[in-house]
N, C-alpha and C positions, 0 to 999 in steps of 0.2 A: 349346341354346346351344353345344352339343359338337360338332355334326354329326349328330345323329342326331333322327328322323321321330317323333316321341312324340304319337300322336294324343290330343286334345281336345276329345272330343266334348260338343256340346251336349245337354241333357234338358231335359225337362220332368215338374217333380213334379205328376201329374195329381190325387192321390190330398189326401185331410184335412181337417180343419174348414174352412182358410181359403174353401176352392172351394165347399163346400157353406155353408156361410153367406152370400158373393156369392150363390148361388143362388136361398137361404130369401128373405131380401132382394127379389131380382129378382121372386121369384113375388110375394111378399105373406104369405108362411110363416112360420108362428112357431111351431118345436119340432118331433118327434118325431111328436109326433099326427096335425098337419097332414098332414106328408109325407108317411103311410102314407097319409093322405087321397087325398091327390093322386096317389099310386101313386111306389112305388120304381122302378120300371123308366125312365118319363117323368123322376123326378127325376135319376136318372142321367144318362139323355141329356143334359139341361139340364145339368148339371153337367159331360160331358164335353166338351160346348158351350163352355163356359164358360174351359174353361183355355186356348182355342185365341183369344181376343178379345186379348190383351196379345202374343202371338206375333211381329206386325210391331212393336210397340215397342219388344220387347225386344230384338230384332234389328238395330234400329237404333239402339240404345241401346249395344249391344256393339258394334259398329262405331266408334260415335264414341270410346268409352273406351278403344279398342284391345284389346278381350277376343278375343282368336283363338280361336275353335270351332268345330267341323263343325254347320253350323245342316243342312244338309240332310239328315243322316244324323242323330237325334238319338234318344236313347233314351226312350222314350214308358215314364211308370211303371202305366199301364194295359194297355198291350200285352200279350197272354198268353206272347208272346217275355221279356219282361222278367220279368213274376211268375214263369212258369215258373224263369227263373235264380235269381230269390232264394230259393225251395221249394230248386233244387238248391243252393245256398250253405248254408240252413238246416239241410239233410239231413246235406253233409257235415261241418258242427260238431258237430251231433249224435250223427254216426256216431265221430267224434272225442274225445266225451264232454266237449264246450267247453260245454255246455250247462247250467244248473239251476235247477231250481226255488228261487224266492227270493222277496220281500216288500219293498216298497218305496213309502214314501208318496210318492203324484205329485199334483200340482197336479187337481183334479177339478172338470168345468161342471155344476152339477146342472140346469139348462138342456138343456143340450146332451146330458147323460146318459152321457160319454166322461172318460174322465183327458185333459190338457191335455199337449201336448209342451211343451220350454223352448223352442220357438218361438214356439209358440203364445201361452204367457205373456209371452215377451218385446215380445206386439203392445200389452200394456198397457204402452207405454212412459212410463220417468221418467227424468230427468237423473241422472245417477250418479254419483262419482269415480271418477277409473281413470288408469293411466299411460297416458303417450303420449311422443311422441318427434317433435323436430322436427329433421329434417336436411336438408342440401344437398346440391345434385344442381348442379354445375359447367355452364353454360352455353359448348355448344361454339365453341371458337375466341376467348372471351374472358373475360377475369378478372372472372367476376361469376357467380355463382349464383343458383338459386331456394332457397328455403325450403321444406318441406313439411311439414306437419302429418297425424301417423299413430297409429292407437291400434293398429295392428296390426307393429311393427317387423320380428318374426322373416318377414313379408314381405319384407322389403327387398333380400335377397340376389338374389332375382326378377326383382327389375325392371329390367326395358329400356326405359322409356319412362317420362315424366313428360309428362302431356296437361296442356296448356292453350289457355286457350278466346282468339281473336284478338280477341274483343266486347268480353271484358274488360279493368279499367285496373289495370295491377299497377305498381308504385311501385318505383325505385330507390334505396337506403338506403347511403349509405357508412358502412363501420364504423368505429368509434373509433379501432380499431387501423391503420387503413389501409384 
């Protein structure tokens, strides 16, 4: 927004439970045992199958939202170009001595036989309390704003664009005060 070229590359997180549970799914798999049944190598494939099916939706899904990213150039988390870089990020913390051994209870699938990221658990979703923030975005060339609803505010300094859809019926409200 300064003038200056700040590339935005797209990825794809190929790697974790979500992928490989679409998969167990897909085959007719349940657990650990199976897998090994069916062979790790096939299940891979199948698995990195599997991350490339939502590809064109999501791509067209960024598009409409106005997410700018280099979809053609994107950073693949299986790629041995990419694993290689985080071995060398890993190395140089380490070498840094940013690193230690330490103990930490994490959410665990005894299912699955893996601790859970807070991704992971946040897929058992529940309705929650949480701040949010509803602000105005000034409708150019006339004395009337949109409303917006955000649970993420410290966004907002970002934004250049407020989407909305032509299908929808949004309502005109005059305020009390004028």
């Amino acid at each position: 927004m300064k003038g200056y070229m700040v590339p935005r590359k797209a990825g794809w997180d190929t790697h974790g439970l979500p992928v490989e549970l679409e998969v167990e799914k897909l085959l007719g798999l349940d657990g650990k045992e199976q897998i090994e049944e069916y062979g790790m190598e096939p299940f891979i494939k199948k698995c990195k199958e599997s991350v490339w099916k939502y590809k064109g939706m999501w791509e067209n899904f960024s598009g409409t939202v106005g997410f700018w990213a280099d979809m053609d150039n994107p950073y693949v988390t299986y790629d041995d170009n990419f694993i290689e870089s985080e071995w060398w990020a890993l190395k140089e913390i380490w070498n840094k001595k940013l690193l230690y051994k330490g103990f930490k209870i994490v959410p665990y699938c005894p299912r699955c036989g893996t601790p859970l990221s807070a991704q992971e658990v946040a897929q058992g979703y529940k309705l929650v309390k949480e701040r949010s923030a509803i602000v105005r975005f000034k409708v150019t060339g006339e004395d009337a704003y949109f409303l917006a609803w955000t649970t993420t505010p410290w966004t907002l300094p970002s934004n250049v664009a407020l989407c909305v859809n032509p299908e929808d019926t949004y309502i005109k409200v005059k305020a009390a005060d004028g």
